[in-house]
N, C-alpha and C positions, 0 to 999 in steps of 0.2 A: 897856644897858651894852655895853662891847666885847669880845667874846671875842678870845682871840690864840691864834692857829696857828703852830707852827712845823712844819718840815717839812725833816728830815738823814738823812743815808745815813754809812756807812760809807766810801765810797769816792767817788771821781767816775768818772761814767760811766754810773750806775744809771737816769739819767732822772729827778732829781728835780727839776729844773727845770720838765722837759715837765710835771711830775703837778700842779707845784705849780703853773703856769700855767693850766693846764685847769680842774684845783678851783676855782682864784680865776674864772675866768671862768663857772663850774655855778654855785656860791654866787651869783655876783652875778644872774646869770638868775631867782632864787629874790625876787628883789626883795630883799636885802639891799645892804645900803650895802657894796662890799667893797674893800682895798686890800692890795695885794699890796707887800712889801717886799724889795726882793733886799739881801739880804745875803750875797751869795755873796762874800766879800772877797776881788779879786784875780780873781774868775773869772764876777764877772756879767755875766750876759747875755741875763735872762728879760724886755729891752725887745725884742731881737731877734725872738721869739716873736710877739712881738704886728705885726714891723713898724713900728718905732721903732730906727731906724738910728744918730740920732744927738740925744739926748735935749739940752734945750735946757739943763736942768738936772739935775743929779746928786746922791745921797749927798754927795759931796765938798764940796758948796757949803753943804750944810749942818754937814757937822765942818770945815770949814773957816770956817765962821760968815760966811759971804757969806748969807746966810739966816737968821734966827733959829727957822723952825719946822719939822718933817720935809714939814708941808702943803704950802711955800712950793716944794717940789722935784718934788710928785707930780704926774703927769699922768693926764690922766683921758679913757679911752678908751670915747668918745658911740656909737662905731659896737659897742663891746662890751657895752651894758648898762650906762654908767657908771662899769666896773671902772676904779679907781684904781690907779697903777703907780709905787713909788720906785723909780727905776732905781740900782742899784747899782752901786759903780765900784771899780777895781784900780789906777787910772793910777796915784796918788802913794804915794810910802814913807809919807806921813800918815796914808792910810785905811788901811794894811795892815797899820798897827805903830801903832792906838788905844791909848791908855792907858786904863788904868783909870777915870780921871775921866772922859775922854770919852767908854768906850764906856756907863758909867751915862748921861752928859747925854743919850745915843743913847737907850738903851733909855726914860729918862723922857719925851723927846718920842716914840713911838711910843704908849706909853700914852696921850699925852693927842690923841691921832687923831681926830678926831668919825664915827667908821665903826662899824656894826656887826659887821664881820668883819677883824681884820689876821692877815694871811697870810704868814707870817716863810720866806722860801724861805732857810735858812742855807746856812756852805760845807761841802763834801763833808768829809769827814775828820774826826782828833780835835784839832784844834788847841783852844784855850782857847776863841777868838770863836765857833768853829763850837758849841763846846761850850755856850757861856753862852746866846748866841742861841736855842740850842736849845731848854735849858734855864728860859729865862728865856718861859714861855706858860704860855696854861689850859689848852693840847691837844695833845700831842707826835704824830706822824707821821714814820714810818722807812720809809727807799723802799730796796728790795732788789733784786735779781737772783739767780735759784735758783741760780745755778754756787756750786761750793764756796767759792770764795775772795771770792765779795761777801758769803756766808752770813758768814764767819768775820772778814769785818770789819766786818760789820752785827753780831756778835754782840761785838767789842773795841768799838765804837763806845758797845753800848749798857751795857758793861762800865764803860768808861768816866764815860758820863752818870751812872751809877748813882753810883760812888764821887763827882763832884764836885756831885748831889744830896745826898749823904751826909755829905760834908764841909759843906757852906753850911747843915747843919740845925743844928751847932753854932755858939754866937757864937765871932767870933774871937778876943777876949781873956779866951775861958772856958780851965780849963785843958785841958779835953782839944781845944779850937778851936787854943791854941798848940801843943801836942804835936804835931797831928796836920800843921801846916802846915810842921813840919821836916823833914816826909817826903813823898817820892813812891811812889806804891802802883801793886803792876801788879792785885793781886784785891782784890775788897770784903771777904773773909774777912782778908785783913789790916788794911784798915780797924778789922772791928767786933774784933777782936783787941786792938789797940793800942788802941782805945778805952775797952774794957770793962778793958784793964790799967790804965788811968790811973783810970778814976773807972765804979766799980761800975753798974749802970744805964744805961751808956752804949748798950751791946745793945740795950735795949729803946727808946730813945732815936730809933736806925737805926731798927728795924722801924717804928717809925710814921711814919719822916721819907718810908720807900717806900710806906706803905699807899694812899696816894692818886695813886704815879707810874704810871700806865698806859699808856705809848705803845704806839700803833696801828701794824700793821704794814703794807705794801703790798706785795707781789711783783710786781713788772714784769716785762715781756717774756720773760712764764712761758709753758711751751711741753707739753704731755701727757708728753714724755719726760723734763721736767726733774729729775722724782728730787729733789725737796726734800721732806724728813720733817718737815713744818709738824710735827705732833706730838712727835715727836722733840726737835725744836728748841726748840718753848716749853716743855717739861720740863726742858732743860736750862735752859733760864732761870731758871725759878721755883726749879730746885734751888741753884744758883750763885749768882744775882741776887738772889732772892728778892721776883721781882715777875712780876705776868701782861702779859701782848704778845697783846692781842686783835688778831684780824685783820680787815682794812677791806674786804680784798678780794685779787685778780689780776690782772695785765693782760698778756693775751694778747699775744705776742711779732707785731708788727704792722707788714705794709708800709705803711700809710698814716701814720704818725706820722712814717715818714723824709720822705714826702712833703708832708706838712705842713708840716717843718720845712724843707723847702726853698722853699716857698709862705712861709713865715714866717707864721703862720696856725696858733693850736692846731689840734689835730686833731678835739676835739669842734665846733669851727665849719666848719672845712673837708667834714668827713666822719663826720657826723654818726651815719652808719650803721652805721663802721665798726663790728669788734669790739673793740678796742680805746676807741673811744670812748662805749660801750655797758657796757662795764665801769667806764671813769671815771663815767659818768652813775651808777650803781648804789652807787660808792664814794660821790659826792657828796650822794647823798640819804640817805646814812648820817652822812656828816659832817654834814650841815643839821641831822638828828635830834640829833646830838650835841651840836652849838652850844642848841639848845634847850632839851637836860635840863640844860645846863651854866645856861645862864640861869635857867632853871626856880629850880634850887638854889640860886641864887644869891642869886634876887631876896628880901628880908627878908620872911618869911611875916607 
């Protein structure tokens, strides 16, 4: 079967692109089938990475229906292990303003991929697509920076996801699905509020629509002086959120990844040595593990 990765930050700039390119190229080293998806809307660029300048085909050809399948767009890099690449595109006000219809028709040709791994690189921020994307996998992954202020929008971001997990576990023409879609919410405490006002049990409703949301977290170009109170922080989640933020791993704040990327060349092929790349290796055979208890469970005993 196919597992789906997505992989958001709270902000741009955190290097989720780089993490998400590297993963997609570890995984595929592992001999799985992998294909890496940019959906960075507006601001992809994870063909660059690999040395892919100017893709022959794009996202766009396929919501623009010059294609009929997400396959018909992907390329597929022989000299990477066979890692499979939808290069994702900004040019037109079409792909940047998806409808509804479209981004479903999106997301159902993604699922039907014949890959063992899709690697969903979404866009930075809290917009809807970033959100859905995100939210729309078997495996969530959040890429951060210890500074205070990617903390604090890696923690709106996941504030966020939370509430529009929260919202999509009601149907929308139940009554507390209508209630709730009259309003915008900035905390999930008013969520579960207004829910449990409208129809009793609603509360208990939430809690198990989160019981199985777990995204993964990853700190980038994390540094010995960084002063991020991982502890701290996932406390504050689970107190506010009401969900655990297991962590994947760190990645040492690193000269060779700038230079990778100016080789256009992940940095685990470039510099393999690196520490930075030694840390993605370590995150990757964590995720591999992952994909497999997820399979494990999956498969009909």
């Amino acid at each position: 079967m196919t597992v789906t990765i997505s992989i958001g930050s709270g902000k741009g700039g955190t290097g989720k692109t780089t993490v998400s390119a590297n993963l997609a190229l570890l995984l595929a080293r592992t001999g799985r089938k992998v294909c890496l998806v940019d959906l960075d809307i507006g601001g992809a660029d994870a063909h660059i990475l690999f040395g892919l300048f100017e893709p022959k085909k794009t996202l766009t050809d396929f919501l623009t229906r010059k294609v009929n399948t997400i396959a018909a767009v992907a390329h597929t890099f022989y000299s990477f292990n066979g890692l499979q690449l939808v290069p994702g595109t900004g040019d037109t006000l079409q792909t940047a303003n998806m409808t509804y219809q479209e981004k479903q028709r999106l997301l159902r040709a993604l699922a039907k991929l014949e890959v063992d791994v899709v690697l969903i690189d979404t866009g930075a921020g809290t917009s809807y697509h970033a959100l859905d994307f995100f939210m729309h996998s078997d495996i969530q992954i959040c890429v951060t920076q210890p500074d205070p202020t990617s903390i604090m929008d890696f923690y709106t971001f996941l504030q966020l996801a939370t509430i529009r997990k929260v919202l999509g576990s009601f149907l929308s023409q139940s009554e507390v699905g209508v209630t709730l879609k009259r309003h915008n919410f900035k905390t999930l405490s008013e969520v579960i509020e207004l829910a449990e006002k409208t129809q009793e049990g609603a509360k208990e409703k939430v809690q198990q629509a989160l019981k199985y949301f777990h995204p993964l977290l990853i700190i980038n170009r994390d540094t010995p002086n960084s002063g991020v109170n991982k502890t701290k922080l996932k406390k504050m989640i689970a107190k506010y959120l009401g969900i655990d933020v297991p962590e994947l791993g760190e990645i040492p704040d690193d000269t060779h990844i700038n230079q990778a990327l100016k080789a256009y060349m992940p940095v685990t092929e470039l510099y393999p040595s690196a520490p930075s790349s030694i840390a993605l290796q370590k995150i990757a055979v964590k995720v591999d593990q992952i994909v497999d208890l997820f399979n494990n469970h999956s498969s009909p005993q």
